[in-house]
DRENBARO-140006 format. One record per residue (C-alpha): x, y, z. Coordinates in nm, 3 decimals, decimal comma, always signed. Layout:
BEGIN
NODE_u_v_w
NODE_X_Y_Z
...
***
This chain:
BEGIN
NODE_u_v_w
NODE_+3,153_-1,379_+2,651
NODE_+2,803_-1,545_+2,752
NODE_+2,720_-1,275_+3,004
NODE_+2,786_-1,028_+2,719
NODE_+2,587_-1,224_+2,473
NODE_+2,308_-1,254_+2,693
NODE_+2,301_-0,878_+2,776
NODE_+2,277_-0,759_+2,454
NODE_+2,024_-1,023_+2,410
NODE_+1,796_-0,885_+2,655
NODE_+1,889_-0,568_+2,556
NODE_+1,756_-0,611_+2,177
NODE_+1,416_-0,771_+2,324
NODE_+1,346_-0,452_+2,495
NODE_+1,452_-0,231_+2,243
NODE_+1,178_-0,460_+2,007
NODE_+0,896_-0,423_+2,246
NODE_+0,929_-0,064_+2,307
NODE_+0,969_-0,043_+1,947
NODE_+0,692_-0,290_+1,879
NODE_+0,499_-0,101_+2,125
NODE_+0,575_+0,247_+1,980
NODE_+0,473_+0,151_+1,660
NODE_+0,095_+0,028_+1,818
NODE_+0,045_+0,339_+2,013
NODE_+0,109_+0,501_+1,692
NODE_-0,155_+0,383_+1,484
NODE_-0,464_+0,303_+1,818
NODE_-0,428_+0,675_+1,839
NODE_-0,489_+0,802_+1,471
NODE_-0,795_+0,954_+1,417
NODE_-0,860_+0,879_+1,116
NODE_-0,665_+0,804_+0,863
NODE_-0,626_+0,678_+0,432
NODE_-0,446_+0,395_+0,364
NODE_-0,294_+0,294_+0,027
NODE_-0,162_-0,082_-0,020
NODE_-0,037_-0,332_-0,248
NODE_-0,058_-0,710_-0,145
NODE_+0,213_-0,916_-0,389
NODE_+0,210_-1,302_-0,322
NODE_+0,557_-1,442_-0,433
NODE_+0,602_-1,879_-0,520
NODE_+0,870_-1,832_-0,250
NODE_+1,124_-1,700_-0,018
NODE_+1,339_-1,543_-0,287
NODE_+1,198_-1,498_-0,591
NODE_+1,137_-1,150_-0,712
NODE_+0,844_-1,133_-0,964
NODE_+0,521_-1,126_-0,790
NODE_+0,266_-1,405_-0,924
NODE_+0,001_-1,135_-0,811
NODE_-0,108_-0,848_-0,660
NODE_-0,378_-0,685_-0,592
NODE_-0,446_-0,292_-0,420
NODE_-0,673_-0,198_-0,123
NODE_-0,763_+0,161_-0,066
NODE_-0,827_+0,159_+0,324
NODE_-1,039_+0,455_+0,545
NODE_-1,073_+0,475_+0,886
NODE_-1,229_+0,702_+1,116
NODE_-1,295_+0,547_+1,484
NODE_-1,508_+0,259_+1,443
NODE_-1,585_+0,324_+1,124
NODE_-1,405_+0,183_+0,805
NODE_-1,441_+0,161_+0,400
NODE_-1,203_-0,089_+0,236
NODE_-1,227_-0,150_-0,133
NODE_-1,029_-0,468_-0,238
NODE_-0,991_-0,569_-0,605
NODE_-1,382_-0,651_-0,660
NODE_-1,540_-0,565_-0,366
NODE_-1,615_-0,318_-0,083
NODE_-1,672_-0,322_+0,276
NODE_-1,836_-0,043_+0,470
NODE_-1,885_-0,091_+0,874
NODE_-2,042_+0,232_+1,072
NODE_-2,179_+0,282_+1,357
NODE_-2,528_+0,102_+1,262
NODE_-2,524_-0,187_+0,993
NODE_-2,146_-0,380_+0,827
NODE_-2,211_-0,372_+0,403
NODE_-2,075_-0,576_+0,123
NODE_-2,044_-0,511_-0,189
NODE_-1,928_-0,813_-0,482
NODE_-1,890_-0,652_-0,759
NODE_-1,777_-0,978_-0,965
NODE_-2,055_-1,180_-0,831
NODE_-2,305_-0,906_-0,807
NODE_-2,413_-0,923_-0,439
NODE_-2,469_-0,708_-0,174
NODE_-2,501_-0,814_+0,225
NODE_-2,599_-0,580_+0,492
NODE_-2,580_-0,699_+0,852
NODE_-2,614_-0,491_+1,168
NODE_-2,324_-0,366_+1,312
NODE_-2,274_-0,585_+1,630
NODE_-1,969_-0,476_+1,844
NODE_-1,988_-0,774_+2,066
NODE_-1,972_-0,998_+1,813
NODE_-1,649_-1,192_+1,985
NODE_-1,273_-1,161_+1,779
NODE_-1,115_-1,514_+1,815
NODE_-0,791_-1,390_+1,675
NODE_-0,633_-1,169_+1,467
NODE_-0,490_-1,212_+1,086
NODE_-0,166_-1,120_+1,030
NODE_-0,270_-1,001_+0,686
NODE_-0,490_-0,785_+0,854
NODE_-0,413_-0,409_+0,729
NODE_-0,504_-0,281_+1,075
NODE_-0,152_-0,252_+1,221
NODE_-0,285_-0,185_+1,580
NODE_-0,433_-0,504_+1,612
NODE_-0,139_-0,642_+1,407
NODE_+0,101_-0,566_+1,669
NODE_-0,082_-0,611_+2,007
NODE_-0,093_-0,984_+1,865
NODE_+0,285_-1,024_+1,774
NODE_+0,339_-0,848_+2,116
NODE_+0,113_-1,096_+2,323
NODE_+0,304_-1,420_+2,139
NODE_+0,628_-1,320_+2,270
NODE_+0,533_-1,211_+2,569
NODE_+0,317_-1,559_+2,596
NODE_+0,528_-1,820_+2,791
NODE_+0,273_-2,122_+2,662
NODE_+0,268_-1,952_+2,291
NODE_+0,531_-2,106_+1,998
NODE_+0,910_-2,016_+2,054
NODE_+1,001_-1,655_+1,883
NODE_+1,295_-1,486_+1,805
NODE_+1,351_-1,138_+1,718
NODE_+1,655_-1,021_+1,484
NODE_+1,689_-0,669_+1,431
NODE_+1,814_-0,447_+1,148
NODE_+1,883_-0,109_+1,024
NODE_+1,816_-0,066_+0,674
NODE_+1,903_+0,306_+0,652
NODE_+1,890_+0,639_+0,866
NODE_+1,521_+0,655_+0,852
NODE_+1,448_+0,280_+0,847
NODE_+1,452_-0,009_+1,101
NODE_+1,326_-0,401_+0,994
NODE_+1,264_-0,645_+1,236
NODE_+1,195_-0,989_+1,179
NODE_+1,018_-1,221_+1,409
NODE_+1,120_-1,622_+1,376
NODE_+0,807_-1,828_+1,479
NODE_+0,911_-2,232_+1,576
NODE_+0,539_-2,325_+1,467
NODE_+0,244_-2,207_+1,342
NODE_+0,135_-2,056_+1,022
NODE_+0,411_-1,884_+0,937
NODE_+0,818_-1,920_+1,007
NODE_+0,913_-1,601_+1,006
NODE_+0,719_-1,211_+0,945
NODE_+0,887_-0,896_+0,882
NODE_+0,835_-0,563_+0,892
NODE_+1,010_-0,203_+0,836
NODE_+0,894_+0,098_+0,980
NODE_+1,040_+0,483_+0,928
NODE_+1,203_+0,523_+1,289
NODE_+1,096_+0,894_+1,341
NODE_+0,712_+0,861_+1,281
NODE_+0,659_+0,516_+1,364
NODE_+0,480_+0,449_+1,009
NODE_+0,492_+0,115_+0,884
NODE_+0,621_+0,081_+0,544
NODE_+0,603_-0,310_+0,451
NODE_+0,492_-0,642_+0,607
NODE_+0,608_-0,975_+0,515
NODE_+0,499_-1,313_+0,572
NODE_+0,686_-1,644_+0,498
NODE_+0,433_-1,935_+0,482
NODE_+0,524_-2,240_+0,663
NODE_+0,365_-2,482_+0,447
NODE_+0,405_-2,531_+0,051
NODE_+0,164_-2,453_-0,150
NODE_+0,140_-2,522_-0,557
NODE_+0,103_-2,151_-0,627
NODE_+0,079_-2,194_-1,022
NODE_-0,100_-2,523_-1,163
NODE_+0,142_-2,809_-1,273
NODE_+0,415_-2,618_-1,033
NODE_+0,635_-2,758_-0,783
NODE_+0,508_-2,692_-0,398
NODE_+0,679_-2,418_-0,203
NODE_+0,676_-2,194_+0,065
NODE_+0,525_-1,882_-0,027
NODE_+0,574_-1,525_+0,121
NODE_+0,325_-1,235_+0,099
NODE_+0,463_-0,887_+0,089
NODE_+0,233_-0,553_+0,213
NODE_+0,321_-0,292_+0,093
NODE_+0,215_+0,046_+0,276
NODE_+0,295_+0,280_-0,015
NODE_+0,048_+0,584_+0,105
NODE_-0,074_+0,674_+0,460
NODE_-0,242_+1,003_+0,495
NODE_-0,333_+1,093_+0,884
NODE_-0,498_+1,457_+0,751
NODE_-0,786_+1,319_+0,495
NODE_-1,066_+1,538_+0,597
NODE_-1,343_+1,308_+0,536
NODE_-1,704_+1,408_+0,461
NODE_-1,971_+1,335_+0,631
NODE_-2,098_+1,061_+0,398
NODE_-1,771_+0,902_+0,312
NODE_-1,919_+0,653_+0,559
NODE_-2,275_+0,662_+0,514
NODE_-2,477_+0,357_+0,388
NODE_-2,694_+0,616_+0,169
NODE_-2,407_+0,592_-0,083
NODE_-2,508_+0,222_-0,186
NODE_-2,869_+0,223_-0,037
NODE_-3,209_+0,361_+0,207
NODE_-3,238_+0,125_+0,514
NODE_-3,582_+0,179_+0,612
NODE_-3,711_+0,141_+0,940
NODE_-3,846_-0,198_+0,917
NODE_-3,498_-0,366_+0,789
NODE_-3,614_-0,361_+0,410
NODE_-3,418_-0,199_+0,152
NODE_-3,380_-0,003_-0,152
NODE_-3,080_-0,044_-0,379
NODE_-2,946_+0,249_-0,524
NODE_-2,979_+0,241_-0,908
NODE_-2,585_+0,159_-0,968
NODE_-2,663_-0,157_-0,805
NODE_-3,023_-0,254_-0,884
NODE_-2,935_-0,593_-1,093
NODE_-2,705_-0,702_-0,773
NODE_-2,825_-0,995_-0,562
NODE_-2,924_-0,898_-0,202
NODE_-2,843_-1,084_+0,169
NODE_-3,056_-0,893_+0,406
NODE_-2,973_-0,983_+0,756
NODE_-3,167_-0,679_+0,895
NODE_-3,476_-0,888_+0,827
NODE_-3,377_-1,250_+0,946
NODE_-3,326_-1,116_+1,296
***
């Protein structure tokens, strides 16, 4: 019985990293691509009304990227990385520095390469927190796995992914600690749910979709010119501090 059990053990962790591996190869090799998600925090494990939400409208096209998050907007090309605030009113440009090291990745992160070359470098990591992968089939088309950390931010994530194009449909992640989500409430464990309701790998962008002429001119010396949408907003101008 314990040769069996450890056979199909082994035999589930491979099926996960090929899986988990499919699913990265899938996404690093997109083009370009539109994105349409819903992030809903819940006060715990099991509850099912969300205490919020809020939408991002992702675009990506190599290195370049647009994101537009409840009041703001981020634009990185292949020159300078823009925010826009639209609650606060500020703008920040920044040149685009690819160097610029990445100590680690978020797993709230929307970018679902990056999102799995990290959960498949913790299990593979003999000094990284214990994991343990559980497997199941939701439907014909569907597959969830869900990844039990020992430690660390987070106890457990999960994700489901259609099983013919490798498209992830949601990821979820159960907080560790508690966390008084509503004033006055009790402390619990929280879990975030994203939601991938839209991908479209055929958007046929234009060629100023990401262009930093839609918010602004950069001139040659680092100063700049707001367009007129945004005159009144406050500006961060790293161009010139460097």
């Amino acid at each position: 019985m314990l040769v069996i059990l450890m056979s199909w053990t082994i035999t589930i962790a491979q099926t996960s990293e090929q899986d988990f591996d499919n699913i990265r190869k899938v996404y690093a090799n997109m083009a370009e691509y539109t994105m349409d998600l819903e992030y809903k925090m819940y006060k715990n494990y099991t509850s099912t009304i969300p205490v919020d939400h809020i939408n991002m409208l992702l675009k990506k096209k190599g290195n370049q990227c647009y994101n537009r998050l409840a009041g703001s907007e981020t634009l990185i090309n292949d020159k300078y990385v823009m925010v826009l605030n639209h609650e606060s009113k500020i703008f920040m440009i920044d040149k685009n520095v690819r160097s610029y090291p990445v100590k680690g990745i978020s797993k709230t992160d929307p970018d679902v390469d990056k999102l799995f070359s990290a959960i498949m470098k913790e299990i593979k990591d003999e000094d990284s927190i214990h994991v343990t992968v559980k497997e199941k089939k939701i439907s014909g088309k569907e597959k969830q796995y869900t990844i039990y950390y020992s430690g660390g931010e987070y106890s457990a994530v999960s994700f489901s992914y259609d099983v013919n194009t490798y498209l992830v449909k949601k990821v979820i992640l159960y907080f560790r600690r508690k966390m008084e989500i509503n004033t006055g409430d009790a402390a619990q464990a929280p879990r975030l749910e994203i939601v991938y309701r839209q991908t479209d790998l055929r958007p046929g962008f234009d060629k100023n979709t990401f262009s930093e002429t839609a918010y602004a001119v950069v001139h040659k010396d680092g100063s700049i010119k707001l367009n007129p949408a945004f005159k009144d907003y406050k500006m961060i101008n790293h161009l010139v501090d460097q």
